[in-house]
C-alpha positions as CSV (number, residue, x, y, z in Angstrom):
1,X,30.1,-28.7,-24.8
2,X,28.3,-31.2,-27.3
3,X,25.7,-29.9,-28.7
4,X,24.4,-33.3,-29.2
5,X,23.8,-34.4,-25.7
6,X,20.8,-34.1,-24.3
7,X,20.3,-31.3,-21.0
8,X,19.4,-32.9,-18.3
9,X,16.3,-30.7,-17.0
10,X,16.0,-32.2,-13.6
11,X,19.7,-31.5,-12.5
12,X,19.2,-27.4,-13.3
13,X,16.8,-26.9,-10.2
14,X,19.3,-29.3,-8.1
15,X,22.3,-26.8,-9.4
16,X,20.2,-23.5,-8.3
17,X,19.2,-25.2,-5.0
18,X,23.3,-25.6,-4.1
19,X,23.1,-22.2,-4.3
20,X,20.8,-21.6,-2.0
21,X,21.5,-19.7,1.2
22,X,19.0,-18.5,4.0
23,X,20.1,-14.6,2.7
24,X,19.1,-15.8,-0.8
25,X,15.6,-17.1,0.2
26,X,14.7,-14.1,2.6
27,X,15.4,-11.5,-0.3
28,X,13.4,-14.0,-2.6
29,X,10.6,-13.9,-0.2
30,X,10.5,-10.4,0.5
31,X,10.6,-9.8,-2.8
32,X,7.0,-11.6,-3.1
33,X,5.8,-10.5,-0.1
34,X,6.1,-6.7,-1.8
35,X,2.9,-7.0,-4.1
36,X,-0.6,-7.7,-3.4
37,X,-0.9,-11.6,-4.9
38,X,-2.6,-13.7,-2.8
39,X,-1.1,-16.6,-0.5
40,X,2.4,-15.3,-2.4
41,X,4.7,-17.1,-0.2
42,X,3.6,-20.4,-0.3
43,X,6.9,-22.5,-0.6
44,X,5.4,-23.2,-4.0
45,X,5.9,-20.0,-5.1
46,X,9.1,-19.1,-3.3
47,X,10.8,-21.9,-5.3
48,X,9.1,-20.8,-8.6
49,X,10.9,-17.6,-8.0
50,X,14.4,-19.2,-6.9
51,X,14.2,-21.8,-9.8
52,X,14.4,-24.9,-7.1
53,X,12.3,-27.6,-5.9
54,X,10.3,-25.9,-2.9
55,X,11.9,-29.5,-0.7
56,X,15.2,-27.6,-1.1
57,X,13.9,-25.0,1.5
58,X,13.7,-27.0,4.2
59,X,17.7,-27.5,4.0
60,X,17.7,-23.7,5.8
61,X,14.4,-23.8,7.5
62,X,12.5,-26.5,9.5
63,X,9.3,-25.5,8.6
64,X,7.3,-22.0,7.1
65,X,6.9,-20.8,10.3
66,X,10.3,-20.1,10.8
67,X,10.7,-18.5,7.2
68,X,7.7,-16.1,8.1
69,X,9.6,-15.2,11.7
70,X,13.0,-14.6,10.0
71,X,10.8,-12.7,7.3
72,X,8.9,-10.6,9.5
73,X,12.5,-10.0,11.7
74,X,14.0,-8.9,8.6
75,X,11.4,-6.6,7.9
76,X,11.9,-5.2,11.7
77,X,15.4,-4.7,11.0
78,X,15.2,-2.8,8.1
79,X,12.8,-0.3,9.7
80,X,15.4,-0.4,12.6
81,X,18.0,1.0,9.6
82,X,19.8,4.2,10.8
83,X,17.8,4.3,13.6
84,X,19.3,7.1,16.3
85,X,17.1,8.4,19.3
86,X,15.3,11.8,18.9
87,X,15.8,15.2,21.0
88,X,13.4,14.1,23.7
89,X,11.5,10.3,24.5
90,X,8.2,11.1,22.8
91,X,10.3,12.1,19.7
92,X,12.0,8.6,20.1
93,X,9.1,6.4,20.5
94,X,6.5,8.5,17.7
95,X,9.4,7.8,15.0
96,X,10.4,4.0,16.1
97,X,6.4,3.7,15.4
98,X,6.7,5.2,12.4
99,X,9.3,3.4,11.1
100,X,8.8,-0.7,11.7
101,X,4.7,0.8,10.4
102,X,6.5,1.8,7.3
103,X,8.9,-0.9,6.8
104,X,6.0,-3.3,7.6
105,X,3.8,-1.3,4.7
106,X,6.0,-2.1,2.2
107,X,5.8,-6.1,2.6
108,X,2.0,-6.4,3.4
109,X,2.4,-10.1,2.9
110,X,4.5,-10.4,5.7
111,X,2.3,-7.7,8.0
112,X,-0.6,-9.3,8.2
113,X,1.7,-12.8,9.7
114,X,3.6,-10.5,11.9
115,X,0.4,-8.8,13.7
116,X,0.0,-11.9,15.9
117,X,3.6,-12.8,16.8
118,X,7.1,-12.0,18.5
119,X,10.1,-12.8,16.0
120,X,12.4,-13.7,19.2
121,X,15.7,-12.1,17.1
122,X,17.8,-9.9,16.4
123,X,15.7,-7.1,14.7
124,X,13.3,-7.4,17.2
125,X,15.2,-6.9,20.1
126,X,16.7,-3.8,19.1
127,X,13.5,-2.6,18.3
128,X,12.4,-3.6,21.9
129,X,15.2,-2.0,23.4
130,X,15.5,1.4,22.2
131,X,11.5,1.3,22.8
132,X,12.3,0.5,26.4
133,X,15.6,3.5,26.7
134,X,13.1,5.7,25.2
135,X,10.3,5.1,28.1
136,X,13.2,4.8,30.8
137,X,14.7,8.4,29.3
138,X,10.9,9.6,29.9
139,X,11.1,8.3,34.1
140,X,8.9,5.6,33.8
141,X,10.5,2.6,35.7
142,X,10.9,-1.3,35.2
143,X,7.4,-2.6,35.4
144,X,4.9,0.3,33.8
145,X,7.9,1.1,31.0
146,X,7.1,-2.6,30.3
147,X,3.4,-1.7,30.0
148,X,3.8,0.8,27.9
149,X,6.6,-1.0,25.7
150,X,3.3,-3.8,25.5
151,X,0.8,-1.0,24.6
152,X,3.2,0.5,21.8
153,X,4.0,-2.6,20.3
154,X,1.3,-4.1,20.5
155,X,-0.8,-0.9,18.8
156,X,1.8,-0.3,15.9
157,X,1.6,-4.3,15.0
158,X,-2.4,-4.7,15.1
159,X,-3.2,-1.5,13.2
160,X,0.2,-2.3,10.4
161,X,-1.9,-5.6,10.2
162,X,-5.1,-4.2,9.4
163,X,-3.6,-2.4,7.1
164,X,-1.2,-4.5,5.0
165,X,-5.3,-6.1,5.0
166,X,-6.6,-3.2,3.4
167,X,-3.6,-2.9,0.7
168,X,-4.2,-6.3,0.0
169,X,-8.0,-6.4,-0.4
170,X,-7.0,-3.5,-2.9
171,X,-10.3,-1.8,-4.5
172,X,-12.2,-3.5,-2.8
173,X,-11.3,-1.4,0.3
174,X,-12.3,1.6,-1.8
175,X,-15.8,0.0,-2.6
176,X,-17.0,-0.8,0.9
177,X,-16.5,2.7,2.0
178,X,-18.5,3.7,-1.1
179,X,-21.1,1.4,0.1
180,X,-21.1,2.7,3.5
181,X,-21.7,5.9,2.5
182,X,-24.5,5.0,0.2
183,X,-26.0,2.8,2.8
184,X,-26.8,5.6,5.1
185,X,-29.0,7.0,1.7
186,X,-31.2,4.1,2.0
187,X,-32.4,4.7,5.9
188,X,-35.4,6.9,6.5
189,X,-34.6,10.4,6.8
190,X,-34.1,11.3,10.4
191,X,-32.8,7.5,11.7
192,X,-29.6,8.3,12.3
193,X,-29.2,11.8,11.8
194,X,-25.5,12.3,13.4
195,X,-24.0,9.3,11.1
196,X,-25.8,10.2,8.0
197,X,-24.2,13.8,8.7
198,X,-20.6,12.4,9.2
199,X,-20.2,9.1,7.4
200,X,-19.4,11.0,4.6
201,X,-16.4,12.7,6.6
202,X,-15.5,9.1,8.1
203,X,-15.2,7.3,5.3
204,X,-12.7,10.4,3.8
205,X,-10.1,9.7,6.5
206,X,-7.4,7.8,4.9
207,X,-5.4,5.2,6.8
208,X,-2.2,6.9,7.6
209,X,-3.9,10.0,8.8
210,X,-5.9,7.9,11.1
211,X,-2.7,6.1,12.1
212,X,-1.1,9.4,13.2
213,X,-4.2,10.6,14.8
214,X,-4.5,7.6,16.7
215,X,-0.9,7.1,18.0
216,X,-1.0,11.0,18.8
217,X,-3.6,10.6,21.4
218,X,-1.5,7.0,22.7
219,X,1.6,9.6,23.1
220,X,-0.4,11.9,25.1
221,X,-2.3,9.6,26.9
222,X,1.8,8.2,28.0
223,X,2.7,11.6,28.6
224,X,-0.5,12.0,30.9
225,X,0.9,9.2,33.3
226,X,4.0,10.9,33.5
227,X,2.6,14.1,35.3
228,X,-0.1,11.9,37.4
């Protein structure tokens, strides 16, 4: 090499890009959709983090809405990750809940996107279908299995949404139930006598428990239609 000659900066982001494969750029992405920095996949920011001119992104996808639904599909699958049914359908469908919540938890970025949209591949669908064997194994048939499958997904996604929102707001969450609490102290004594008594046992419950609480009464609430 001589040392003499100049680097040419503007070629080293056009050598990275070459590299670039849509496999690359989704572990990039999830990568920055792991922490808790706001707007952290703007295509700015992805191509900070793969050292390329964000323009070189739209060589594997037409637009950022089709990175976020490969994201959030990616996210699915990895929940979906040694996935096998349970002893019984209620076993099934409580851990397939458990498990796209979980994956979903740990790239709160992408959660709050995914809340408010169907992926249409690969991940999904196998989430949708051993969803849908569970709630056949359990005797309900074609139409209300598909109104349950609706209710499930559509419970685990809103309320993983909310809150990949609360681990992003971050303290803050923390200071408003403080504040609710404290609010309650500044009503006259005797106003609202059953909420100044609990609020302080309300604002205790921690997301996850409520999450299990909540999806334990969905579960029974299916297993209620079964013996109609």
């Amino acid at each position: 090499m001589d040392i003499d000659k100049p680097v040419d900066k503007a070629s080293a982001p056009r050598r990275r890009a070459q590299g670039l494969t849509r496999e690359v750029i989704l572990e990039a992405c999830l990568g920055l959709a792991a922490g808790t920095e706001p707007d952290a996949l703007s295509f700015r920011k992805i191509g900070k983090e793969l050292g390329a001119d964000p323009t070189a992104l739209y060589r594997h996808f037409a637009d950022k809405d089709e990175l976020l639904l490969a994201l959030a599909d990616r996210v699915i699958a990895r929940g979906m990750d040694g996935y096998g049914p349970g002893a019984g359908w209620e076993a099934s469908v409580r851990e397939l809940m458990l498990r796209i919540r979980a994956s979903f938890l740990h790239y709160p970025q992408v959660a709050t996107l995914a809340a408010l949209r169907v992926t249409r591949q690969e991940g999904e669908r196998e989430f949708i279908e051993a969803m849908l064997a569970a709630l056949r194994q359990a005797g309900f048939g074609k139409r209300e299995a598909a109104l349950v499958y609706r209710a499930c997904g559509d419970f685990v996604l809103a309320w993983t949404g909310f809150s990949a929102g609360l681990l992003l707001l971050g303290e803050k969450s923390a200071q408003d139930d403080e504040a609710w609490v404290r609010s309650y102290a500044q009503e006259p004594e005797g106003k609202y006598p059953l909420g100044t008594g609990s609020v302080e046992a309300m604002a205790a419950v921690q997301d996850e428990e409520n999450y299990r609480f909540a999806l334990d009464l969905l579960l029974g609430g299916i297993a209620a239609r079964l013996v109609r």
